[in-house]
Structures are given as structure tokens and as C-alpha cells.
C-alpha positions in Angstrom: 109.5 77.3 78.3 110.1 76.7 74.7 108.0 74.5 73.0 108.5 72.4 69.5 111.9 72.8 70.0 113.7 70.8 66.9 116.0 68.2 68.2 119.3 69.8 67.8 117.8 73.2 70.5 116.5 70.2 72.4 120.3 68.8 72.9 122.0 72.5 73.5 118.9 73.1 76.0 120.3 70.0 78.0 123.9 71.1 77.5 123.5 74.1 78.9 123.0 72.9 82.4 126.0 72.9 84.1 127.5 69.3 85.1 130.0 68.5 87.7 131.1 65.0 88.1 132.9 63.9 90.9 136.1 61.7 90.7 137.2 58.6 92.6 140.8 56.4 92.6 139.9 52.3 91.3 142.3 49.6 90.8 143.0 49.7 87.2 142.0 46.0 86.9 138.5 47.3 87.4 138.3 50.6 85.1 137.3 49.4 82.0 134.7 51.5 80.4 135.2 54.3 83.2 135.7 57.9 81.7 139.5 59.2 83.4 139.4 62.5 85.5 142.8 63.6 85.1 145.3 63.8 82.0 147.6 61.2 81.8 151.5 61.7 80.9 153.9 58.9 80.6 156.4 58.7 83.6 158.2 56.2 81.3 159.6 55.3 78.0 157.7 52.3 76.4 159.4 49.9 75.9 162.1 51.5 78.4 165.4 50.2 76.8 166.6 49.4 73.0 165.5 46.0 72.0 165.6 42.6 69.4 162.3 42.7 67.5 163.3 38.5 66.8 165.1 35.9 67.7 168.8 35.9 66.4 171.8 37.8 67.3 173.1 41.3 68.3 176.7 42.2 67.2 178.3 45.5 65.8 177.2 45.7 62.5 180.7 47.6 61.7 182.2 43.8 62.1 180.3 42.4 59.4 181.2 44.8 56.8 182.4 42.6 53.4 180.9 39.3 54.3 179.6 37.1 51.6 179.0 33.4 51.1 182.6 33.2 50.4 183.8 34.8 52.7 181.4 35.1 55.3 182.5 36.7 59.4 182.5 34.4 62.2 181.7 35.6 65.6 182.4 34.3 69.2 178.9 34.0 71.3 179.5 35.7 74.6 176.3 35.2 76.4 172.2 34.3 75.7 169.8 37.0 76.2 165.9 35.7 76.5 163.1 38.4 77.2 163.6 39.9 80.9 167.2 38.9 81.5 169.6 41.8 81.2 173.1 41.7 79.4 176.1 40.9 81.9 178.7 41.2 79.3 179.7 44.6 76.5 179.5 43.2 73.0 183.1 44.0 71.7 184.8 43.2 68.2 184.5 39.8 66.8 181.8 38.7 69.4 178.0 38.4 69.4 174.6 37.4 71.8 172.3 35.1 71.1 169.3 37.1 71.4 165.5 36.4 71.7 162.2 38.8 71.1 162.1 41.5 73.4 165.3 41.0 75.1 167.5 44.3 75.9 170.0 45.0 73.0 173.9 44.8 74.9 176.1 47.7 75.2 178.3 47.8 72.3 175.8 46.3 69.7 173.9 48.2 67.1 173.2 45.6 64.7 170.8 42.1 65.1 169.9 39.4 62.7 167.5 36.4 62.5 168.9 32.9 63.4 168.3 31.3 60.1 169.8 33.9 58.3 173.5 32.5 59.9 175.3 29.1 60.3 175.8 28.8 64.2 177.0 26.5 66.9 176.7 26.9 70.5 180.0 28.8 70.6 180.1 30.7 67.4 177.7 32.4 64.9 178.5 33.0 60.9 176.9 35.8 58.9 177.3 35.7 55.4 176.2 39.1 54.7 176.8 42.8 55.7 174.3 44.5 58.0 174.3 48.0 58.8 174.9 49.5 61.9 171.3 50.3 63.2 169.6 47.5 61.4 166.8 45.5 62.8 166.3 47.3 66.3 163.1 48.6 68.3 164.5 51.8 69.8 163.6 52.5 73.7 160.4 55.0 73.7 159.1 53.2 70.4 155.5 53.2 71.5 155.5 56.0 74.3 158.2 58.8 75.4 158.5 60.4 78.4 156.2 62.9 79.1 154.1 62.0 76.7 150.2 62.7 77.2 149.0 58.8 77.5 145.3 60.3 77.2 143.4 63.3 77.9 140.4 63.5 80.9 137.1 62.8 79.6 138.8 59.8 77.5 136.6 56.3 78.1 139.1 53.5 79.6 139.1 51.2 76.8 141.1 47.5 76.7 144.3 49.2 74.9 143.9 52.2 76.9 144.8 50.1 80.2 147.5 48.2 78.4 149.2 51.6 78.2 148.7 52.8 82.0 149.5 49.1 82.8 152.7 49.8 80.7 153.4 52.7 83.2 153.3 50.9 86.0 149.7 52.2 87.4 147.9 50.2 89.1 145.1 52.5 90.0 143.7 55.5 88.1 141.5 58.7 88.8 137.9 58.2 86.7 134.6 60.0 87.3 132.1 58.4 89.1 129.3 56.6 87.4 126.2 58.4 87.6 122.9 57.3 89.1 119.8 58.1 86.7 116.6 56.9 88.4 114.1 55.4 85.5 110.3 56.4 86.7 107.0 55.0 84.8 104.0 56.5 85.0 100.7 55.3 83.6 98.3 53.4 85.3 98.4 50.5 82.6 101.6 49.3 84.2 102.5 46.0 85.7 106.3 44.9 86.3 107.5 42.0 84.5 106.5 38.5 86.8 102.7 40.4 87.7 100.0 38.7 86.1 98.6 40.7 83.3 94.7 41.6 83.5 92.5 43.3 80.7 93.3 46.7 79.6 96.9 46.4 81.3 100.7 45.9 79.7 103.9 45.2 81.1 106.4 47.9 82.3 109.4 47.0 79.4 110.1 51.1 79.5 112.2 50.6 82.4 114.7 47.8 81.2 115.1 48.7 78.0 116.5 52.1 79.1 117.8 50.8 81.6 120.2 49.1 79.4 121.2 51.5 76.9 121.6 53.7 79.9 124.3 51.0 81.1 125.8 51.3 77.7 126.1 55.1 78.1 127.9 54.9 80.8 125.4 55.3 83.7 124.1 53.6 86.7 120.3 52.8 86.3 117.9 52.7 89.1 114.1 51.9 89.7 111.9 54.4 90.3 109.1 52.1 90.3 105.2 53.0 88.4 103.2 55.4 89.7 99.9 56.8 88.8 98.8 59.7 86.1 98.6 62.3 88.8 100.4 65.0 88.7 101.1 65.6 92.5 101.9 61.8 93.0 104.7 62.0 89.9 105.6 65.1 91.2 106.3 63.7 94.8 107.8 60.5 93.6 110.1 62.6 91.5 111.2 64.8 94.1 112.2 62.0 96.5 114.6 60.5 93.6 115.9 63.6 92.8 117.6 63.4 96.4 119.0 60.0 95.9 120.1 60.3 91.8 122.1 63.0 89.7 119.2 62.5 87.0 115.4 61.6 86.4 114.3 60.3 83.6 110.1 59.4 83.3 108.6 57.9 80.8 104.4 59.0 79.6 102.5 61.7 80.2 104.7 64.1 78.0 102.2 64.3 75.5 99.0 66.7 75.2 96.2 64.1 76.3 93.8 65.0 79.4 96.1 62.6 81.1 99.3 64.0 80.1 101.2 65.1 83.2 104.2 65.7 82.7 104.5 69.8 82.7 101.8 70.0 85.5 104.0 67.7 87.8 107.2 70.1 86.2 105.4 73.2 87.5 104.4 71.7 90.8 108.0 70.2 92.1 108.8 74.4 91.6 111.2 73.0 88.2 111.9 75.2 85.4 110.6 73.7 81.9 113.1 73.8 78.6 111.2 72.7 76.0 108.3 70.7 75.7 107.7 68.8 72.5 110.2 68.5 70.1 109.8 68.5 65.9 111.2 65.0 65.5 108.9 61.5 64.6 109.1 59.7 66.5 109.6 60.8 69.7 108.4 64.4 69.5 106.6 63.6 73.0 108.8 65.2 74.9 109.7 67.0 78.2 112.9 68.4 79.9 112.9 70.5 82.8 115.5 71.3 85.9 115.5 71.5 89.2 118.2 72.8 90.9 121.2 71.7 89.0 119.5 68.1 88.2 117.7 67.4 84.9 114.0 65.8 84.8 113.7 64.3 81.0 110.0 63.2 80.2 110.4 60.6 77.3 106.8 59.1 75.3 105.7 56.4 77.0 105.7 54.5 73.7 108.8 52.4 73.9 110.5 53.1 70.1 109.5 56.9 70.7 111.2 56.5 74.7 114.3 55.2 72.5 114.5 57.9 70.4 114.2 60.6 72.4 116.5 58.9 74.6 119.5 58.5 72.2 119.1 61.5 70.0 118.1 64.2 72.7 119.3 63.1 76.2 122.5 61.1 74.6 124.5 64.1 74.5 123.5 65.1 77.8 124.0 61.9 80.2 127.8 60.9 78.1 128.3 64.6 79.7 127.0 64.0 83.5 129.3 60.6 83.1 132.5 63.2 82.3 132.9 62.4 78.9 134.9 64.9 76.5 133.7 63.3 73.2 129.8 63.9 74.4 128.4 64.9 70.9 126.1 62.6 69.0 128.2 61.0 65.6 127.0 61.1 62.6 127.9 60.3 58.9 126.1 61.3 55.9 125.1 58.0 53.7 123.0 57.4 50.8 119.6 55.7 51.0 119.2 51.9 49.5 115.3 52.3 50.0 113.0 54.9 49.1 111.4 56.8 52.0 107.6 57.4 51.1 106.0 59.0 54.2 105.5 62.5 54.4 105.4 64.7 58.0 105.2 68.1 59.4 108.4 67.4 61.1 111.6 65.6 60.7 111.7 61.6 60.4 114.1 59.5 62.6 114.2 56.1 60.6 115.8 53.3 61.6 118.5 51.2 59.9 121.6 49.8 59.3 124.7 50.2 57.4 125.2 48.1 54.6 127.6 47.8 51.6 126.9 46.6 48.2 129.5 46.7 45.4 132.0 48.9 47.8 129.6 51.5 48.3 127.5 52.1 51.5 123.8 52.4 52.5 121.6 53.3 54.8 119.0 50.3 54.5 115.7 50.7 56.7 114.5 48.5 58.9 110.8 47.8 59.0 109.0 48.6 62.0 109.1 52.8 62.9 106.1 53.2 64.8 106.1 55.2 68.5 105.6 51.3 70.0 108.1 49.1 68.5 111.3 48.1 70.2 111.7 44.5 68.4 113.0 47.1 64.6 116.1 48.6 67.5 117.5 45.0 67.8 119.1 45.6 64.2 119.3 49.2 64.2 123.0 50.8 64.0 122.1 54.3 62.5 119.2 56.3 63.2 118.3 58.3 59.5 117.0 61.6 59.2 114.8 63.1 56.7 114.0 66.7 57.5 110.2 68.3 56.1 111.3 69.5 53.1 113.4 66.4 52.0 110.3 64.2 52.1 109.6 61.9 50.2 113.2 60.9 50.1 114.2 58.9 46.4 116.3 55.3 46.7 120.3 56.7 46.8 119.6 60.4 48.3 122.3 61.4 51.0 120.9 61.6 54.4 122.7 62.7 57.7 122.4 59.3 59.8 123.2 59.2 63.5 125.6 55.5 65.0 124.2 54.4 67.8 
């Protein structure tokens, strides 16, 4: 077991357990946000035939050659193309098609030109000037060839994403399925939200507020319900959800109180411990062991410090169990608009947001860092950090700030 473990060995110690999602087929009308399982590669060209970027005309640009206002070339109108009607007629010498957006350029044209650029009855169009062969046409394969790789495995399915498999004609696709992390509280100060609170208790708001940044990870939360600081009842509990969930994730006891639990319980369910406590503030309360090839993570049970721990250590981690290739945390090194004053014996996680001023950006600090607060994450975007020696930090030093 390694202890006061700084948070980057706390994220490698998760990655080095082994994941192995497993994939599934959905309709693609339901895969948004779904992480793909396979490569894709275009079966098609996109769009899949030469076409008019605009309403006008297509004609051999070869035939206008020397028009002017005086003597501008008349052209006979063979046919109208809208969007999604294909050509029935070759566009020889001395003829032309009316053409709308989108519509499939006609054999023998090379050339198009907007409507109000020409003089035109229903029969014949005049263009004044010359237009080269090859002008104003969106070639077949413009967006995608084939063979192409649409996107790689791991890739999240976003909006445009689908567009493109839409564009391929797929109307299913091969994702990862969502995995199942079961969310258990202990402490025996808990009630769940709708109980009546009596003296010396608070509510449970561990559960949905991980629960929901779990959902915007990727994964499928579950209840694991409250149970009791003692170590054989967490260690049960956690046992049964281990059979029913790829992940655990507790919250309290992971501290070093007398009724801190969390590595007894560890040690009882026959788990093997990576680290315990971790060099960061807040959320140094911290526990991450693994049974089998499942991960138990022990967060504070102090909400803000729960946060934390949640989206600096076990982030990495969980975008992996969901399949993702593009697991690792981001980050972006920014200067700071406030001082920092507060000094530590380990690193400081600050929370903030991004902010410009005069085309330059900041991280600006939100008020509100202590182990308990959750209302300071409802503006947060970055998460700052000041390592030991950089403390205090001075009002426009560079720090190293994670997006959330």
C-alpha cells in the first residue's frame, strides 16, 4: 500500500488496473454521448456526386468564353434540376440547366453561375461574362472520401459525429456499454433527502451530486444506500455491489479518525490497497483499492473534498472503464487574477473560472474552498493548482489549471 501518494501516482495507480469494456449495437438515433467500439471508415463519398453550391445554372464554361455586356452568350435551358432530382438530359454546346443548391451537376457541365448574375427566361439564360471551366462547383467526396477513417474507437458520439455516420447510411453503430458505478455512504449522520432531519444528523447530498457528474462522465450511477461506520457492515455492503457494478465508489471513513473505516473494510473484503491519502487540499482523504479486476475508490465524506478527489483522481480512471481513448485529465496553464495567500504542506486545488479581461485570460477564484462546500462548484470551470513550494502564489503567476 502506498500512502500520501501525490495526485498524479494517485491517477497512474488507477490506470494501471486493467479495463475491458464490453460493446453493444444501438440505433444511431439513440448514441449520442456513447463512446464507439470500432473504427469507422467511410463506405461512401460525402456528398456522393459533383454538385451546385447555389441556385443558378450549369453550362460548359468553354461556351461562354468572350462574353461581355455587349456581347453577352445566350443559352437554350434543357431541363430544371432541384435538390434530389437527377439529370435526364447531357448538357451539350449552346445549352444550360437551371440548377438549385445541392442538386447533381449534369454530364457535360463544368461550369455554374448564380441566377442574378444572367438575364433569363423560361426557355433561355444570358451570361454576360466568361466563367471558367471548373468554376463554382462542390466536387463529390468534398467532405468525406472513400475509405476514409470517419472516427477512431474510444471517440465520444457527439451531434456532428452522427451527422457523418448518418451521412453513411448507418443507422446503428457498435459503442461500449455504459458502465454501472454503485455510489455507497457511510456515516451514521446520514438521512436520504425526504427523511426528517433530527439533531446531530445531515442529509445524504454525497450521493446525487456524484451521481451527476458521474452521468456527465459517461457512467451509469446506482444507489448503494448509507450504511453504518463499521468496518464489516461496509465491507459486506461493498462486496454485494461489487457483484452487480463494474465499480464502487464510497464516500467517508477514508480519513485517520477512530471512525475511519475505510482500509479496515479494504483489508477485510481480501482487496488489495493502492494508496491511501493523497498530497492534494482538498481532498487528500482518500482511498483506492481493488478487488479482483474492480476498483473500490474511498472519497472524504466532505462533499467539495468527494468532488475533488472525484474529478482530479478517479476522472481519468472511470472516462477509461466507459472506453474512452482521450481518458487524460486537460489542462491549460493560465495566469492568476487574484492573489493566493494560504500556505499548506501539500498541493492546493482552488476553484475557479476562466475569465478574460483586455484579451488576456485568468484564472479568477471562486470563494468558497473548504472540504464541505458544494454551492463554490456551481461556477467552477477550472480547478487551479498551487504546488508547496509555489505558495503563496502573487496576482498574474502561471498556474497549471485543470477544465472540468
Amino acid at each position: 500500500m502506498q500512502k500520501f501518494v501525490s495526485d498524479a501516482q494517485a491517477r497512474n495507480l488507477l490506470l494501471s488496473v486493467p479495463v475491458s469494456p464490453q460493446a453493444e449495437t444501438v440505433p444511431l438515433s439513440e448514441s449520442y454521448g456513447r463512446i464507439l467500439a470500432e473504427d469507422v471508415r467511410a463506405r461512401l463519398m460525402v456528398p456522393p456526386f459533383m454538385r451546385s453550391p447555389f441556385d443558378g445554372y450549369a453550362f460548359r464554361g468553354e461556351d461562354t468564353a468572350g462574353a461581355s455586356k455587349e456581347r453577352p452568350v445566350t443559352l437554350r435551358i434543357t431541363e430544371e434540376l432541384p435538390a434530389g432530382k437527377a439529370p435526364e438530359f447531357p448538357v451539350m454546346p449552346g445549352t444550360a440547366a437551371k440548377i438549385l443548391t445541392g442538386a447533381p451537376i449534369p454530364e457535360g457541365a463544368n461550369a455554374t453561375i448564380k441566377y442574378e448574375l444572367t438575364s433569363f427566361t423560361d426557355a433561355e439564360v444570358t451570361i454576360f461574362s466568361p466563367v471558367k471551366p471548373g468554376s463554382n462547383l462542390v466536387p463529390a467526396g468534398e467532405d468525406v472520401k472513400a475509405g476514409d477513417l470517419v472516427a477512431e474507437c474510444g471517440s465520444a458520439l457527439t451531434g456532428s459525429l452522427m451527422g457523418e455516420l448518418a451521412s453513411q447510411g448507418l443507422s446503428e453503430v457498435r459503442v461500449y456499454r455504459i458502465p454501472v458505478i454503485a455510489i455507497l455512504n457511510t456515516g451514521s449522520e446520514l438521512v436520504d433527502v425526504g427523511e426528517e432531519l433530527s439533531p446531530a444528523k445531515i442529509y445524504n447530498s454525497n450521493y446525487y451530486t456524484l451521481s451527476g457528474y458521474l452521468r456527465s462522465l459517461g457512467a451509469h450511477p446506482v444507489y448503494g444506500g448509507v450504511v453504518k461506520d463499521e468496518p464489516a457492515a461496509i465491507s459486506k455492503r461493498i462486496g454485494e455491489l461489487l457483484e452487480t457494478s463494474d465499480m464502487v465508489i464510497t464516500t467517508g471513513g477514508a480519513s485517520v479518525g477512530d471512525y475511519d473505516w475505510a482500509v479496515t473494510a479494504s483489508e477485510l473484503m481480501g482487496a488489495d490497497v493502492l494508496f491511501w491519502k493523497t498530497a492534494m487540499k482538498p481532498g487528500g482523504s482518500m482511498l483506492a483499492s481493488r478487488k479482483g479486476d474492480k476498483v473500490i475508490l474511498g472519497l472524504s465524506g466532505s462533499p467539495g473534498a468527494a468532488i475533488l478527489g472525484l474529478l482530479i483522481v478517479g476522472q481519468p480512471y472511470i472516462r477509461r472503464l466507459c472506453g474512452r481513448s482521450d481518458y487524460e485529465l486537460r489542462s491549460l496553464e493560465v495566469a492568476l487574477k487574484e492573489p493566493f495567500t494560504k500556505t499548506s504542506e501539500k498541493a492546493r486545488f482552488i476553484r475557479g473560472r476562466l475569465v478574460t479581461e483586455n484579451g488576456q485570460a485568468y484564472f479568477s477564484q471562486i470563494e468558497g474552498d473548504a472540504n464541505g462546500v458544494i454551492s463554490s462548484f456551481m461556477k467552477t470551470d477550472l480547478i487551479g493548482v498551487i504546488p508547496v513550494e509555489e505558495q503563496p502564489a502573487y496576482a498574474g503567476q502561471i498556474i497549471k489549471a485543470y477544465m472540468i
